[in-house]
LUMTOR-786789 format. One record per residue (C-alpha): residue in three letters; x, y, z. Coordinates in steps of 0.02 Angstrom, whole numbers. Layout:
BEGIN
{residu ALA u X v Y w Z}
...
END
This chain:
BEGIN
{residu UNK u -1004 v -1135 w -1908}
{residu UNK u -885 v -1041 w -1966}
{residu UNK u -963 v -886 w -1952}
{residu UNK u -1014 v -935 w -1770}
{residu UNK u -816 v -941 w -1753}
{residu UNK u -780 v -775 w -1832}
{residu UNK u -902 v -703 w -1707}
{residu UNK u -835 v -770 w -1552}
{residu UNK u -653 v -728 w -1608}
{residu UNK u -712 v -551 w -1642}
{residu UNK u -798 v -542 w -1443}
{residu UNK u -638 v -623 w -1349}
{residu UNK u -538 v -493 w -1449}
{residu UNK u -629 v -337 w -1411}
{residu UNK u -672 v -408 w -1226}
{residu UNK u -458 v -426 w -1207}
{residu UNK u -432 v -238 w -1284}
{residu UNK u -550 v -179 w -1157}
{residu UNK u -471 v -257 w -1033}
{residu UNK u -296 v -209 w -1063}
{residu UNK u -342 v -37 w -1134}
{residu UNK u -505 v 29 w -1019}
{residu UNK u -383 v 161 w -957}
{residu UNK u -335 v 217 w -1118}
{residu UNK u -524 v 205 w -1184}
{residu UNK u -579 v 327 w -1029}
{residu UNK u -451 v 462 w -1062}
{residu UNK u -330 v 412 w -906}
{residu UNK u -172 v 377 w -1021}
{residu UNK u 2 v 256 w -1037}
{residu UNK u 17 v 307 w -863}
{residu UNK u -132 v 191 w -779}
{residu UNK u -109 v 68 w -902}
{residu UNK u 90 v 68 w -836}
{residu UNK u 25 v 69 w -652}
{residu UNK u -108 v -66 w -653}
{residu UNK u 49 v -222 w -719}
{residu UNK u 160 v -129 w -593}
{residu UNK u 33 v -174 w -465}
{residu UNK u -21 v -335 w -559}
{residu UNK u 175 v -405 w -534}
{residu UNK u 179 v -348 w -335}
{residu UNK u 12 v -464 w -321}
{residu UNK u 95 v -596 w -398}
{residu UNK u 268 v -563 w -296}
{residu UNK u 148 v -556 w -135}
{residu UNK u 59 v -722 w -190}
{residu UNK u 225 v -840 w -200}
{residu UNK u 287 v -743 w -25}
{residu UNK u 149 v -809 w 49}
{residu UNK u 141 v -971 w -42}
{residu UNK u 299 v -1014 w 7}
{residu UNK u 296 v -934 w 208}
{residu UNK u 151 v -1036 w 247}
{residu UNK u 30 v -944 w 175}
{residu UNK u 51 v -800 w 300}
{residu UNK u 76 v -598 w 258}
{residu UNK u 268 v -504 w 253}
{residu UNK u 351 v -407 w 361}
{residu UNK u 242 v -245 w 358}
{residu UNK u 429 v -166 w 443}
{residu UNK u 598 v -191 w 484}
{residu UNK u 619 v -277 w 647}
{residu UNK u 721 v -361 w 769}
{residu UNK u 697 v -472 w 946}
{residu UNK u 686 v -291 w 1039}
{residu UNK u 593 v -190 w 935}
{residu UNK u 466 v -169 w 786}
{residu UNK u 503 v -17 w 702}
{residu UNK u 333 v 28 w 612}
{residu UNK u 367 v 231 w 610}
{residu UNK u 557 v 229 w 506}
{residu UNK u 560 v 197 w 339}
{residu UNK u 647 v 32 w 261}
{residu UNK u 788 v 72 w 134}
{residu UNK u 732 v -15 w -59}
{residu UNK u 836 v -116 w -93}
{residu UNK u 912 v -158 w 86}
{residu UNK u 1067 v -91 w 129}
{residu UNK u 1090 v 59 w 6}
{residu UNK u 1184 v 169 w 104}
{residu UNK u 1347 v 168 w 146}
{residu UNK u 1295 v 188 w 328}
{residu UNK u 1176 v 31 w 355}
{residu UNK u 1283 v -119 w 438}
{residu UNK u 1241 v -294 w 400}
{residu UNK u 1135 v -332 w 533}
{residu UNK u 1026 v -193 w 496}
{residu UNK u 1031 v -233 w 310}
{residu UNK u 970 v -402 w 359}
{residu UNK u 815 v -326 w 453}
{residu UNK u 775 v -201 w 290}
{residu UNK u 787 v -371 w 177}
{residu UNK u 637 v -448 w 274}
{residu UNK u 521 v -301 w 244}
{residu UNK u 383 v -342 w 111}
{residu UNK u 468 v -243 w -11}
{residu UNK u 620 v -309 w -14}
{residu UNK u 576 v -480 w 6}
{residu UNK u 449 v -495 w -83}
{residu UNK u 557 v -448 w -250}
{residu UNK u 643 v -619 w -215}
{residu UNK u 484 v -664 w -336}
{residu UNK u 483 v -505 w -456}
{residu UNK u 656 v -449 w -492}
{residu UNK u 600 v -288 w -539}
{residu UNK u 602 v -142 w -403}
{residu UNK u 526 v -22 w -523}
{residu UNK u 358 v -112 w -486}
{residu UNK u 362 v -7 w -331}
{residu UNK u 341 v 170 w -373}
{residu UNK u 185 v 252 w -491}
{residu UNK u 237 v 316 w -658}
{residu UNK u 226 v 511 w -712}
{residu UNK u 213 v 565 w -508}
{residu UNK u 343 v 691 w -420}
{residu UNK u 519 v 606 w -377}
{residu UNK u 546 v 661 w -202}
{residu UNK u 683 v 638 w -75}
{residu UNK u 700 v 615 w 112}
{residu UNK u 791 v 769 w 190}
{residu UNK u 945 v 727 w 288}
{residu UNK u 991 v 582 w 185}
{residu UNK u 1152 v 611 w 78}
{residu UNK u 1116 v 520 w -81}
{residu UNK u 1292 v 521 w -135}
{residu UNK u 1350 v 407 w 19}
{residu UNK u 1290 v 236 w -73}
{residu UNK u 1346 v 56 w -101}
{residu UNK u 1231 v 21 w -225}
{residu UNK u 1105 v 87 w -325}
{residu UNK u 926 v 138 w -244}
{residu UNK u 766 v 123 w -288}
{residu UNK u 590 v 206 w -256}
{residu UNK u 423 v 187 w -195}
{residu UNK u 238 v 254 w -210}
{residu UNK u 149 v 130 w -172}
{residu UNK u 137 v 70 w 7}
{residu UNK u 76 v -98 w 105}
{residu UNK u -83 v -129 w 218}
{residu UNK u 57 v -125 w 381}
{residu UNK u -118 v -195 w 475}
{residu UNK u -81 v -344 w 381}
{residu UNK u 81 v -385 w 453}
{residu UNK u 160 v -549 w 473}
{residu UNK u -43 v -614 w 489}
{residu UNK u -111 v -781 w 396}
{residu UNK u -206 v -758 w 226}
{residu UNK u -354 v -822 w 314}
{residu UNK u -392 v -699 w 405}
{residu UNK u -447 v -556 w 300}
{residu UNK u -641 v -569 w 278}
{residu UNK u -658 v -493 w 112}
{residu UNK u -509 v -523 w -16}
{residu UNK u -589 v -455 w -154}
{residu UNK u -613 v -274 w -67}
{residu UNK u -473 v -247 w 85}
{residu UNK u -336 v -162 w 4}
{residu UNK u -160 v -244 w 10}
{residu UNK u -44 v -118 w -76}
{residu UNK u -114 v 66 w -136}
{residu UNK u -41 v 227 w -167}
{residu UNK u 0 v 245 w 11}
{residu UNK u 93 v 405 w -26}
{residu UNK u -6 v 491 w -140}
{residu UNK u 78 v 580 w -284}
{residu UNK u 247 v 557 w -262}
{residu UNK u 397 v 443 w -284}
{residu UNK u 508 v 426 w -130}
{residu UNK u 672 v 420 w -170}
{residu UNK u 765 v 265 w -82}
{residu UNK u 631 v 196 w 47}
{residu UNK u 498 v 141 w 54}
{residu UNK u 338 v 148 w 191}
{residu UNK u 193 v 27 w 267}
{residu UNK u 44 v 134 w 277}
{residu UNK u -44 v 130 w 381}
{residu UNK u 35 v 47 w 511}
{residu UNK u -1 v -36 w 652}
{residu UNK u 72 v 20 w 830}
{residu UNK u 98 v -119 w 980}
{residu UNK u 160 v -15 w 1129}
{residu UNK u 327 v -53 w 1211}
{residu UNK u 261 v -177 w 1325}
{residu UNK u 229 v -289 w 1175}
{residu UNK u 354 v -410 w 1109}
{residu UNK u 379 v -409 w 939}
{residu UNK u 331 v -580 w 899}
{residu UNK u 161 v -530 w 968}
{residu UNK u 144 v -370 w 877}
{residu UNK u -3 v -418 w 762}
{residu UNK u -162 v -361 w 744}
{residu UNK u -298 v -381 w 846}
{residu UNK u -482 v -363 w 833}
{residu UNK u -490 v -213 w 963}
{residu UNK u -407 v -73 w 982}
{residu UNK u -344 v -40 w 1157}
{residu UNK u -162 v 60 w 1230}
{residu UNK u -53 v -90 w 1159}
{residu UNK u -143 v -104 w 978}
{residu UNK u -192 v 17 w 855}
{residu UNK u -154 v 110 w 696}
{residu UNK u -129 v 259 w 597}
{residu UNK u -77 v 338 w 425}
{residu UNK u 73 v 427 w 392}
{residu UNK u 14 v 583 w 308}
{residu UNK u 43 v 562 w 119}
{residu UNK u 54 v 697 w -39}
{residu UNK u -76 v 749 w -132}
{residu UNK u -205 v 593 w -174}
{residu UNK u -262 v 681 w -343}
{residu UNK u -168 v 562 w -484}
{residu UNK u -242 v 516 w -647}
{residu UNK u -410 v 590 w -630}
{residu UNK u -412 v 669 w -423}
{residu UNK u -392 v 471 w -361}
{residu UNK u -278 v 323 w -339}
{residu UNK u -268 v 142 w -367}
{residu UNK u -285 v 16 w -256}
{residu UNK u -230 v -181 w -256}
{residu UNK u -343 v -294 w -159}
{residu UNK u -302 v -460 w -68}
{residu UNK u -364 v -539 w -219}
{residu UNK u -255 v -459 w -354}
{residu UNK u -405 v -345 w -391}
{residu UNK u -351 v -170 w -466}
{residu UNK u -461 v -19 w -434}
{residu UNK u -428 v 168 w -489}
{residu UNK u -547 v 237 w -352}
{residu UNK u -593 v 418 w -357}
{residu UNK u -539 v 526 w -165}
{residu UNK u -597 v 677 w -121}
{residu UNK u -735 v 698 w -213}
{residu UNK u -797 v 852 w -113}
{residu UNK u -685 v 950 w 1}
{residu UNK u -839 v 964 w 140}
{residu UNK u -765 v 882 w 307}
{residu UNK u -844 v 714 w 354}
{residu UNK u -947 v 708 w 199}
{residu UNK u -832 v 593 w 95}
{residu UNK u -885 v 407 w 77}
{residu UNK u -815 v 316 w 213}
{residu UNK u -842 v 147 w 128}
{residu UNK u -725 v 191 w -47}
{residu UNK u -620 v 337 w 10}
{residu UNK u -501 v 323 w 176}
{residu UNK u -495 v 509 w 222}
{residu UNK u -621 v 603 w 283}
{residu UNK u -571 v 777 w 245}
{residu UNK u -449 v 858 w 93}
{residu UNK u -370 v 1025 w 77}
{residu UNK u -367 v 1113 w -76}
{residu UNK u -241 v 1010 w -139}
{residu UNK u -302 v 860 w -122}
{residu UNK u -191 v 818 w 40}
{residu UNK u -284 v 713 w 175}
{residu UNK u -326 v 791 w 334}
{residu UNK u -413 v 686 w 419}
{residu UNK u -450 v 459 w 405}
{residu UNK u -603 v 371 w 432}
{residu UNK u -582 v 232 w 608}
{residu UNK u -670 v 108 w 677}
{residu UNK u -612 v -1 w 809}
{residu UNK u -454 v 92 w 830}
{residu UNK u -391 v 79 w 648}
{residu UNK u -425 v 159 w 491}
{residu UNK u -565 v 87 w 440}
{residu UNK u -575 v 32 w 261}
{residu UNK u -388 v -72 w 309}
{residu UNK u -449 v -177 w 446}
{residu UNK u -406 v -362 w 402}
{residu UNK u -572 v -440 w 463}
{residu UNK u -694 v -302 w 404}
{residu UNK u -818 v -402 w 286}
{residu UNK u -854 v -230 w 178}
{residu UNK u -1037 v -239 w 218}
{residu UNK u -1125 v -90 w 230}
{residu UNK u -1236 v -75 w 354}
{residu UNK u -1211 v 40 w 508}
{residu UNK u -1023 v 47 w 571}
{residu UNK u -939 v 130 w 725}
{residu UNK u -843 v 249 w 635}
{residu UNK u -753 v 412 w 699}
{residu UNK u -638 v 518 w 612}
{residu UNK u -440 v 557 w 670}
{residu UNK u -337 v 701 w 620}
{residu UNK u -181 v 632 w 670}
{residu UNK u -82 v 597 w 558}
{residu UNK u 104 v 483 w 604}
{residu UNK u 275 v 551 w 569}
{residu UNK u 387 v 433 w 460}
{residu UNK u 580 v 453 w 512}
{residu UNK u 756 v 393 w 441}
{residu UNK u 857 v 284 w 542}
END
């Protein structure tokens, strides 16, 4: 019996230094290993949100009775610079990643380790009342303000991934892709919907290069899942797979140049795709959206 013991000791051990240290034990480094519990706490700072907001998504934006404004970036932590007034620091504290850290503390969680620190032009850094932060990693803007229920496949649709590729924004922080709800849409009813039409759709903001740790990036499903998923495995337009990587074409760089859609949205983020697959609708769109600094 006691041998029987000794044995199963032995296999949780190994099985829990396999777990932790798979990233290590495949060559990718401290760095993934650093990543993965970054994304690990957001899941868990995304869980209690919803828990305790009715069991419904953040605030994929800032936005007020007038307007949703999915294309500007939101200021990490809210109210950073010196000129942001109250009201609109009070709009920037409702975006997911500000408050969702009223459950992780930690705003470091935010931005991928060993990437390139970058900073929005036309933003004087100096001008501050308080310290900012920085981001990498971006949120499934499709998801916005919707109930938990409605996402098909947990396990699979991403919720947060490395929305903006290899690189560390400097003081905001992005919803990618997004989802646009044309003017004539109030923003209480800016959510998404099933169809595309002139009121509902969405894009990507064009991110850096997608080649980290090994030419790919993670990716945090609904589920708390975390999955290093290789992009741009051949530089041949249209011939990447549509079903694990978002973009359909890559330069030499690895910078996207083109997303995978169906329905009107990029397809691998829609909320009620089921990740079966059989034959989809897909079609491919080279535009890319334009974040801006308010």
């Amino acid at each position: 019996m006691k041998e029987l013991k000794k044995v199963f000791s032995c296999a949780f051990l190994f099985a829990l230094i396999v777990l932790l240290f798979a990233p290590i034990l495949r060559g990718q480094g401290q760095s993934e290993v650093v990543a993965i519990t970054r994304l690990k706490n957001l899941s868990k700072g995304f869980n209690l949100y919803t828990e305790a907001n009715d069991e419904h998504f953040p605030y994929a934006y800032r936005m007020d009775e007038f307007h949703v404004y999915w294309n500007y970036y939101i200021e990490v932590p809210a109210g950073w610079r010196m000129s942001t007034d109250a009201y609109k620091e009070f709009t920037y504290s409702r975006a997911w990643c500000n408050s969702t850290q009223a459950y992780i503390e930690d705003y470091r969680v935010l931005a991928a380790p060993a990437v390139t620190k970058v900073k929005e032009k036309d933003v004087d850094y100096e001008k501050k009342k308080k310290d900012y932060a920085s981001s990498t990693y971006t949120y499934n803007g499709l998801l916005h303000l919707l109930p938990k229920s409605s996402v098909a496949n947990p396990s699979k649709l991403p919720l947060i991934w490395q929305g903006l590729g290899h690189a560390e924004l400097l003081g905001f922080a992005l919803s990618n892709p997004a989802l646009y709800c044309g003017s004539n849409v109030p923003p209480s009813d800016c959510m998404y919907k099933k169809f595309q039409n002139e009121y509902f759709n969405g894009v990507i903001f064009a991110p850096y290069s997608m080649w980290s740790y090994e030419r790919g990036a993670h990716f945090l499903s609904v589920d708390g899942t975390v999955r290093f998923i290789p992009l741009g495995g051949t530089l041949e337009f249209a011939k990447t797979d549509q079903y694990t990587d978002p973009f359909a074409g890559y330069d030499m760089n690895g910078k996207p140049t083109a997303y995978w859609t169906a329905e009107g949205y990029p397809f691998l983020f829609r909320p009620d795709y089921d990740f079966e697959e059989s034959r989809q609708d897909v079609a491919i769109n080279d535009f890319f959206a334009k974040a801006i600094v308010d």
